[in-house]
N, C-alpha and C positions, 0 to 999 in steps of 0.2 A: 504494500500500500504506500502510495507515496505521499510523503508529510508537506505539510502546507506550504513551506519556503520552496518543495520541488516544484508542484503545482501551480506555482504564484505565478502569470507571466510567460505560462508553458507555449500557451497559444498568440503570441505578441511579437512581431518584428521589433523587438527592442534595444536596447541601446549594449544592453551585454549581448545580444544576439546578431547584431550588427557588426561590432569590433570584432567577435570571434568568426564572423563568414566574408568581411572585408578586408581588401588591405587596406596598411596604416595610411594609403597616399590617401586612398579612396574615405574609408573613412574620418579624416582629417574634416576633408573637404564637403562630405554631407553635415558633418558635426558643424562645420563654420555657416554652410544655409540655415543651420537649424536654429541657430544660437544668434548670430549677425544677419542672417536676413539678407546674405549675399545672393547671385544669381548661382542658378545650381547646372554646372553644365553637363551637356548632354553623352560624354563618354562616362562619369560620374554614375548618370543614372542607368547609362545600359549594366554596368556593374552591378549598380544595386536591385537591378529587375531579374537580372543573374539570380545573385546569390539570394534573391526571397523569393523567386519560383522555388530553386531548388530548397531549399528549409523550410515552405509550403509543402511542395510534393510531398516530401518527406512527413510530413506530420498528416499525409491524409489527405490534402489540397487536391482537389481537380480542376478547380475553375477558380475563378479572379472576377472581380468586378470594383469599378467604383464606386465606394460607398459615400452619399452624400444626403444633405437635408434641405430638400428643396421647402418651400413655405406652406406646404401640407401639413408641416408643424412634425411629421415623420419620416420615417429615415426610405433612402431608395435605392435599389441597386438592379444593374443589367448584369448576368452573370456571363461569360465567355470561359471556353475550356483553354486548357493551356494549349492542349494537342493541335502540332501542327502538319500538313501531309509529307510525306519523304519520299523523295522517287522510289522506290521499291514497293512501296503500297504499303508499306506502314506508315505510323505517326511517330514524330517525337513532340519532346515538352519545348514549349519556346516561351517566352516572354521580352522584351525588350524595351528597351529606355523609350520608347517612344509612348506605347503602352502603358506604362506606368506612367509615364505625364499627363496624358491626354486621353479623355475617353470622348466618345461623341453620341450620349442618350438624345430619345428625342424630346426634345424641349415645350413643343407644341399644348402635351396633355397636363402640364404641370402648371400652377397658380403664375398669373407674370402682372395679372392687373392691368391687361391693355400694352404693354409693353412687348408683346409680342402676338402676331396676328395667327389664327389658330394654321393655315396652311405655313404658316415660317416655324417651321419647324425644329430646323439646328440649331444645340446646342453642346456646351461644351462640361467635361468636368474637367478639373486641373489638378493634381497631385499634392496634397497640403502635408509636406516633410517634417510639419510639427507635429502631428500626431500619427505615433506608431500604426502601420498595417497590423493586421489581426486574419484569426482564421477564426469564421466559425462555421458548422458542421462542416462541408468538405470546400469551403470558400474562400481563399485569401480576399479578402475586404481592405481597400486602400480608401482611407479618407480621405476625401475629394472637395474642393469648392465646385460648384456652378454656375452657367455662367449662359447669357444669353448670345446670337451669332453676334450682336452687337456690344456686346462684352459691358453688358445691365449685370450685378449680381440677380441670380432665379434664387438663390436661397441665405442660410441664417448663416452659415459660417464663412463667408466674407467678408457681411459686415462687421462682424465677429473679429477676426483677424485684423481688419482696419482698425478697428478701434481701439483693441491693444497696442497694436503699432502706435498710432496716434498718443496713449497715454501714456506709453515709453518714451516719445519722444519730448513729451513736456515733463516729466518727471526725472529726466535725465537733465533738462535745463535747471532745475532747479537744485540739483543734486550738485551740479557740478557748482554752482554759489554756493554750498556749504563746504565746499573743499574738496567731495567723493569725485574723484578723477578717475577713480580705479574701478567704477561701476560701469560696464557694459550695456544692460541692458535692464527694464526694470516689467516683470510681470504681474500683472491680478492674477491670486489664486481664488478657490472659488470650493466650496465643500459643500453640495448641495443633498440637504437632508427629504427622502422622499416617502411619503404617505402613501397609505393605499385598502383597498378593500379587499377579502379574501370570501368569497360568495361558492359554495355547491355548486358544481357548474350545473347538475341537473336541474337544479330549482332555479339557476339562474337560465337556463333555455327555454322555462315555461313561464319567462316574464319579456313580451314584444319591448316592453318600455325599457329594460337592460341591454336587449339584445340589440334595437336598433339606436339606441341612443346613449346605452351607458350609465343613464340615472332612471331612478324608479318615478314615472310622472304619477302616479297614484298609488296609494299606500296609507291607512290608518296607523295611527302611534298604537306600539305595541303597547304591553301593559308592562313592561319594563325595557328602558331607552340604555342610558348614559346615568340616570342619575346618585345611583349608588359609585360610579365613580369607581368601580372593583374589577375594571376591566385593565384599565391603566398600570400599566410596568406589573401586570399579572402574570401568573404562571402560564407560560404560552402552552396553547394546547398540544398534543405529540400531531397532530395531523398537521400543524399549520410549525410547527416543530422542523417535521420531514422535508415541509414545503421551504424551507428558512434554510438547514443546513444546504440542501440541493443548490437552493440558489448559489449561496456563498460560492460553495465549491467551483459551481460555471462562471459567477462574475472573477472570483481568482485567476482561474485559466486564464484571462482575458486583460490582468494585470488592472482590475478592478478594486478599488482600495477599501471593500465592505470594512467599516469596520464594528456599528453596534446595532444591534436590533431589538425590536422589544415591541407590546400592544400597545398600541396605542388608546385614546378615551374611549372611543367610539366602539360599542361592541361591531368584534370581525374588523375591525383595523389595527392596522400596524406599522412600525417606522424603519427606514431603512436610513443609517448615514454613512457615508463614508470619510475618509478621510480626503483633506482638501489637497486640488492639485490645482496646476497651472488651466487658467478659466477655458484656453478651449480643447485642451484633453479633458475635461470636468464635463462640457459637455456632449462632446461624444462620448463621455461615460456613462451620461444618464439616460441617453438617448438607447444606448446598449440594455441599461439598466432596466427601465421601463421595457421592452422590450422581452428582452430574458425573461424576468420575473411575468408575465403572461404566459409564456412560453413551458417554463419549467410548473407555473401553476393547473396547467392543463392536465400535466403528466399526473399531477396528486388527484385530479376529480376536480378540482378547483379552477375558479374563474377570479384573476385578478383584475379591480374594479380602480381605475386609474382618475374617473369624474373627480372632478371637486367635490360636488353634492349631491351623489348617488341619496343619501336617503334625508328627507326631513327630519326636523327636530332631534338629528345627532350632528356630533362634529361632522364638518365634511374633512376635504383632504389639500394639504398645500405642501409646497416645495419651498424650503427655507436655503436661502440663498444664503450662506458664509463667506464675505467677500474681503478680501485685505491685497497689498500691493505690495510686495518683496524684490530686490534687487539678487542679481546673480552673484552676487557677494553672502549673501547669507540675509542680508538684514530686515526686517518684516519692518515696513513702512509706517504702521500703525501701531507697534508696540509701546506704549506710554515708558516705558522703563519702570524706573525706583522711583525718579523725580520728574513727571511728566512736565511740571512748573517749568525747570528750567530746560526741558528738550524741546525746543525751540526745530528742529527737522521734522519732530512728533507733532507739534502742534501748529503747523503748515501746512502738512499733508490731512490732518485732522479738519482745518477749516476748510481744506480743498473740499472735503467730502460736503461737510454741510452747507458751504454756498454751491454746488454743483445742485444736491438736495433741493434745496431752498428756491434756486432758481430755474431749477427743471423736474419740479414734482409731477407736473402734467405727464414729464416722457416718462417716468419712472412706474406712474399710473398706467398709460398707454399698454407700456411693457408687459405687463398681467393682466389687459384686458382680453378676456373671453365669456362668451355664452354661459360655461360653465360655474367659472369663476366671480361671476355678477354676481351668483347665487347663496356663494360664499362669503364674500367680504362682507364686511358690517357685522353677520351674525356673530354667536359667541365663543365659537372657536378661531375666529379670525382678524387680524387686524380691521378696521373701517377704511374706508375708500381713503378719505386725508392720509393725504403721508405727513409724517411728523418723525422724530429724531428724537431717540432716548441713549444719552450718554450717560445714565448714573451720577450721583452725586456726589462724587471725587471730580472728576471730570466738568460737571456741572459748575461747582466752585470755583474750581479752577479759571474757565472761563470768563466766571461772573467777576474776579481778582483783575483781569487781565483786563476786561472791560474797565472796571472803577478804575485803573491804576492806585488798587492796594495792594499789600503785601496778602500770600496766600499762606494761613496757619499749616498745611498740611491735613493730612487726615490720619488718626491714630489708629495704628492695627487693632483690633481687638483679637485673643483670644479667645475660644469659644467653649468654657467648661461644659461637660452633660449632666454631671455631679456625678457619675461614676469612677472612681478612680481607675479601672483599670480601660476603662474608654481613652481614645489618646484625644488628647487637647491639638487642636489645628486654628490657624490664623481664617478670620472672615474673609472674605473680597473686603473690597471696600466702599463696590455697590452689588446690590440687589440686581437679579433679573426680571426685566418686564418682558411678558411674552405677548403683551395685547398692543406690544407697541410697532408699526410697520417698518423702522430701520433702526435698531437697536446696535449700539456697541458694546459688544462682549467681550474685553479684555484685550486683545490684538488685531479685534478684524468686526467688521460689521454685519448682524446678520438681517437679512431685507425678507420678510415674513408672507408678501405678499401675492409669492408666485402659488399658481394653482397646479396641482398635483401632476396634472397632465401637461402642463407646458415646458418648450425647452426654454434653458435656462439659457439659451443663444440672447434671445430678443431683451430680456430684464439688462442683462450684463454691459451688451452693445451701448445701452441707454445708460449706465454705470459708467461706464471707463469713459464715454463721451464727453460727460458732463464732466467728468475730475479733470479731465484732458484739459475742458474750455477752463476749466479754474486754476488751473497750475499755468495756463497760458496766460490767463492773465496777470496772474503773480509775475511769473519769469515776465514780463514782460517793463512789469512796472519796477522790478529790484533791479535788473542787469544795468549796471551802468553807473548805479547809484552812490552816491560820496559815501553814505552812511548806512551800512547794510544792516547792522545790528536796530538801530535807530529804525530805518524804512520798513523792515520787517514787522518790528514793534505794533509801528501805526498801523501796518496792513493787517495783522492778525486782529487788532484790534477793533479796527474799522469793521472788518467780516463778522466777530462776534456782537458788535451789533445793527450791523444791517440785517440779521439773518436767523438772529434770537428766536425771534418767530414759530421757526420751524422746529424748534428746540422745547420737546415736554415732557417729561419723567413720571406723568401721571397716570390714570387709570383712561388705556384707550376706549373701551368699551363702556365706559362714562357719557350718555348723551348731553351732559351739559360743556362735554368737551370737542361736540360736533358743534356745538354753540360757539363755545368760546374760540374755536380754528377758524370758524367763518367769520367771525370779529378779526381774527388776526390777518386777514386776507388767503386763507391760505384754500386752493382747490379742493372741494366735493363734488368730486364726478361720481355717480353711484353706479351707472351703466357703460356699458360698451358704445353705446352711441354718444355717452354724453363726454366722453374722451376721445374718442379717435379720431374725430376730424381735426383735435389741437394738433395733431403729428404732424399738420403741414402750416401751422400757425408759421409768422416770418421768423420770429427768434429761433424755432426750431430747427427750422429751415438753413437758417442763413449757420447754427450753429455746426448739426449735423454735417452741412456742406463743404464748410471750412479745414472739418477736420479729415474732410476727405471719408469720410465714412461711411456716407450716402450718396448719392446722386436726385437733385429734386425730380429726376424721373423715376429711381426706385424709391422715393420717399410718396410717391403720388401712387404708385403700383403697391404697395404695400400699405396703405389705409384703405383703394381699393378691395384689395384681398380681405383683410381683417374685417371689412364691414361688411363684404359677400360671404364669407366665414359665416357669421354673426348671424345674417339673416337664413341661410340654408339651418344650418344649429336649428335655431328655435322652428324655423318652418316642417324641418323632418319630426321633431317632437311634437306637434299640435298635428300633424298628418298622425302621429302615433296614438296620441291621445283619442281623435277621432274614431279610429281602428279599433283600437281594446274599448272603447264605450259602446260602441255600435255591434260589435262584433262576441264580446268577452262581458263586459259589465252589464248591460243589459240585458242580452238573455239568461245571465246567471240569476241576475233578481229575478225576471220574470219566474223564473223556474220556483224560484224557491216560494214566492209569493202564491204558484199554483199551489204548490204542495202545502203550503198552510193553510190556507183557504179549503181543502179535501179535505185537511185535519179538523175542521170548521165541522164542516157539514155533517160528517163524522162523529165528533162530540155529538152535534144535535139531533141524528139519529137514535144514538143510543143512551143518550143523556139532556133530554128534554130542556133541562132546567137548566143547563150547564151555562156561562156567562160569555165564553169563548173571547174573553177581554185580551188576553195577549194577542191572541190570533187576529180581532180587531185593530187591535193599535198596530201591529206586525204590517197586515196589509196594508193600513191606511198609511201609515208614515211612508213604507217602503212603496207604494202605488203613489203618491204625493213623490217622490225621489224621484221616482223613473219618470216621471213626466220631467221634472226639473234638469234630469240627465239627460235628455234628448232633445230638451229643449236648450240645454247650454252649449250643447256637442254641434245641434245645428248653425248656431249664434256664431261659434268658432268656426264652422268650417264656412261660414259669409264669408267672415274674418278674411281667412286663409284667402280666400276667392279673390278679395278685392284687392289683394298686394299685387296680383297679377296684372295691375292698370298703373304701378308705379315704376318708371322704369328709373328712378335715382335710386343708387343703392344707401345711401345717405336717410333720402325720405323715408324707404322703406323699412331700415332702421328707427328708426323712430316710431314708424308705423306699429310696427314689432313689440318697440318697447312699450309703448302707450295702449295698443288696444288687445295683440293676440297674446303677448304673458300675462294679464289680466284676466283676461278670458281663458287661457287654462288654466287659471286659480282660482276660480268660479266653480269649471267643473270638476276640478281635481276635491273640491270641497264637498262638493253634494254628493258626487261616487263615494268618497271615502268613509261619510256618513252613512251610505247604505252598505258598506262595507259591514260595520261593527254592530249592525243591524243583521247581517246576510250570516246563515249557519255555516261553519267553515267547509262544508264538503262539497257546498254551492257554489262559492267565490270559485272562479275560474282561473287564479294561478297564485302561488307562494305568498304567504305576507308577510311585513316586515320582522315579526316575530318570528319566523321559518328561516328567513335570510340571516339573520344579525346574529341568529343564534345557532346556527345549523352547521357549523361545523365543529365538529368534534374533537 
């Protein structure tokens, strides 16, 4: 059996796997593309298409493909065999630097936003040398950008990679005015914690609304949810146990950095974090991750449930973003030290964060807009739409010091007796964790609360480094040069801590007198996908995005397209679903059941004259009063649905969406669910929530 360090990375074109199957010229010279960002030449790459055919083959490999994340929001790949013909009428293995560069899918059927017309078809992938090729089942998978014939980004990991680029090159300006000359190059790393549901896959194939949409559109509260709170960091069950070790073991191969897992609140959810790496191997990790974990949950009977808000009135599911900025030198940008006071590098790169924050909460917002995730924010497992900044109260003082120009007392460790003596005594933090808060700092690194379970962390992140990027540029911009650097710095730290305060709250987010008081402070409540996404093309956003070379105003115009035709398909397939299971499922179930008591009626008064038949009364009347209201809401909705067909702005139609047809299936999601807890269980036509949340073993 082979132990976890064999295992780790088995299946990874990686960096020890490289060294050992290249030479040292060869290898040299991918290591300098990888690291500087140099151009990577083409006898280079036939080398390297060489030696990772063959150490594919060898592991099993028979095909290759480019693996890439076009704006489907999931991953895509064309597979090709290695084998190539041989005059003799056999095959051999070939692979070549060309190959590995350049793939050419077609581009046609993939989201562009107008940017590409459905008969232009060609498109390109390109070979992205920062993240290791991989095999999985008999696949060598090369991570790829994409790219339209007109060389538009088609997907996340360009703008992705621009954006890093972009906030290396401003964080290296500033680095080098503190003296660090010996810094190369400076990465976001990124440790993205993921949620998720673990559903019977039997009982999840006998529910249309799981099956075509991923969340339950109807469903009575069971008679026990979340609120005994005895699901949380519980004894995981051995089925969901089985399902957890398997994973591991496949994400390891794969040089996947699992590292904790446990239940989560929500009965049948759970958390998966790994440990953090450089932001765009993090997210072809999770993209892998999501992935897998469906895959390997198949194999247990199990259906992994990746929605934000598969069910009401429990937690739903989000993707917590761990983000901090480190240099190739070792040093994590965000580390406060001993005496954060006097780290003046630490609290530069600290206000970068919160006027970047501060000044582009809209994109930050944007970044986690989806259908799903509408669903979720606000309620009481999730941040609220407002972003806001919680630094703890170390941190907090500090600032507040820096602001008055006083002196700052410090803050005294405490230890923490239990009054056991054989208990050991350990040192407090020196702040509290708020988990209600949407961009919280955790000691070295910020975590951003607000991604929804199912989304890649490509879109959040791009909108992160952007914005630090535009803030460090304007630092560097306004120090280089300067008489008095200690003195300049001063004023500017100071100036940002208070123009920017604002954004800055250490309280209870989940508090609505604090949606109150955010909207006094000036600060954005977007609650929907509509009532955000058109800011993506506001001018600041515009002109910021554009500067740093990240976007182009024609994939920033194609990519609010996309997200708002997203948005409106989303909700338009769930109210087509809704209609289906009420017309089809909920209403002949009642009918049924309302015959059979009404028999049992007749019945009693046959053979018991006198008998009251009072339940059976109130049975049919309520549940006969329902069905009418259910067929009358069902109809109301599918006008609804009708009339978007006469909108051709995908904008309007949004709105449309938002204002009248998710209203109108909360109307009838109401009344079904009340003939639900009404309806005898053998009647209701598929699982209920009490079957699902609690049905695995």
């Amino acid at each position: 059996m082979n132990t976890v360090t064999e295992t780790f990375g088995s299946l990874v074109f990686d960096d020890r796997v490289m060294k050992a199957n290249l030479s040292a010229k060869v290898y040299q010279s991918l290591k300098k593309t990888i690291d500087e960002g140099t151009e990577l030449d083409l006898s280079v790459a036939n080398a390297v298409a060489s030696a990772m055919k063959d150490w594919a083959v060898a592991n099993g490999a028979t095909h290759f493909t480019h693996w890439f994340q076009p704006l489907t929001g999931i991953t895509a790949e064309k597979h090709d065999s290695f084998i190539t013909p041989a005059p003799d009428g056999r095959v051999i293995m070939e692979f070549s630097g060309k190959e590995l560069i350049k793939g050419e899918p077609d581009a046609s059927s993939f989201p562009s936003g107008g940017i590409r017309a459905t008969f232009e078809a060609r498109g390109y992938t390109a070979w992205d040398p920062t993240s290791y090729a991989f095999i999985k089942g008999k696949t060598l998978c090369i991570p790829t950008a994409f790219c339209s014939y007109g060389g538009e980004a088609l997907d996340k990991k360009t703008p992705l990679l621009r954006s890093m680029e972009a906030l290396n090159k401003q964080a290296l300006r500033i680095l080098r005015l503190f003296g660090n000359n010996d810094v190369k190059y400076v990465r976001t790393s990124v440790g993205p914690e993921q949620e998720y549901f673990l559903i019977d896959k039997e009982m999840f194939d006998k529910r249309k609304d799981l099956v075509f949409t991923g969340r339950t559109l109807f469903g009575a509260k069971a008679p026990k949810g979340q609120e005994m709170e005895d699901h949380y960091f519980g004894v995981i069950k051995p089925r969901v146990a089985a399902f957890m070790a398997e994973l591991n073991e496949e994400l390891w191969k794969l040089g996947i950095l699992a590292k904790t897992e446990h239940n989560e609140v929500a009965p049948a959810q759970h958390e998966l974090a790994p440990i953090y790496t450089t932001t765009n191997i993090a997210t072809d990790h999770n993209q892998l991750t999501m992935e897998i974990m469906q895959k390997v949950a198949l194999k247990h009977g199990l259906v992994c449930v990746l929605h934000e808000k598969p069910f009401a009135g429990v937690n739903g599911s989000g993707k917590h973003n761990n983000w901090s900025m480190a240099t190739d030198t070792g040093v994590n940008l965000l580390s406060p030290g001993e005496t954060p006071y006097e780290n003046a590098q630490f609290l530069i790169f600290l206000c970068a964060v919160i006027k970047a924050v501060d000044n582009y909460q809209d994109l930050l917002r944007i970044s986690v807009a989806t259908a799903g995730n509408d669903h979720r924010l606000g309620a009481n497992e999730a941040p609220p739409a407002v972003v806001s900044i919680f630094l703890g109260d170390e941190l907090a003082a500090i600032l507040e010091a820096i602001e008055s120009d006083k002196p700052y007392a410090g803050t005294k460790k405490t230890t923490l007796k239990l009054g056991v003596d054989v208990l050991p005594k350990f040192a407090r933090d020196t702040t509290d964790r708020n988990r209600t808060s949407p961009f919280a700092f955790t000691g070295n690194k910020f975590e951003f609360r607000m991604l929804g379970s199912s989304n890649s962390i490509s879109c959040a992140n791009i909108m992160l480094n952007s914005a630090v990027a535009e803030s460090l540029k304007i630092y560097a911009d306004r120090l280089e040069g300067v008489d008095n650097f200690e003195q300049s710095l001063h004023e500017m730290i100071k100036k940002t801590i208070k123009d920017h305060k604002r954004i800055l709250f250490n309280g209870n987010g989940y508090d609505e007198t604090w949606i109150e008081e955010a909207e006094k402070r000036g600060l954005m409540n977007y609650r929907t996908t509509p009532d955000c996404m058109p800011h993506l093309l506001d001018k600041k956003n515009v002109e910021m995005l554009t500067s740093h070379k990240v976007f182009t105003e024609t994939e920033l115009k194609s990519r609010c397209e996309i997200m708002l035709d997203n948005y409106c398909k989303t909700v338009v397939i769930e109210a087509n679903t809704m209609v289906d299971m009420a017309r089809k499922q909920i209403l002949p179930a009642v009918e049924a059941y309302v015959k059979e008591v009404s028999k049992t009626a007749v019945a009693k008064k046959q053979f018991a004259p006198d008998a009251s038949c009072e339940y059976e009364k109130k049975t049919v009347t309520k549940l006969s009063l329902l069905m009418e209201q259910i067929l009358d809401k069902t109809e109301t909705l599918e006008d609804e649905i009708m009339k978007l067909k006469f909108i051709s702005d995908v904008k309007q139609e949004s709105y449309a969406i938002r204002d009248s047809i998710l209203p109108k299936m909360g109307e009838l999601r109401a009344v079904a669910d009340e003939a639900e807890t009404l309806t005898a269980d053998k009647y209701w036509p598929f699982p209920t929530y009490g079957e699902l949340l609690f049905g695995v073993k």
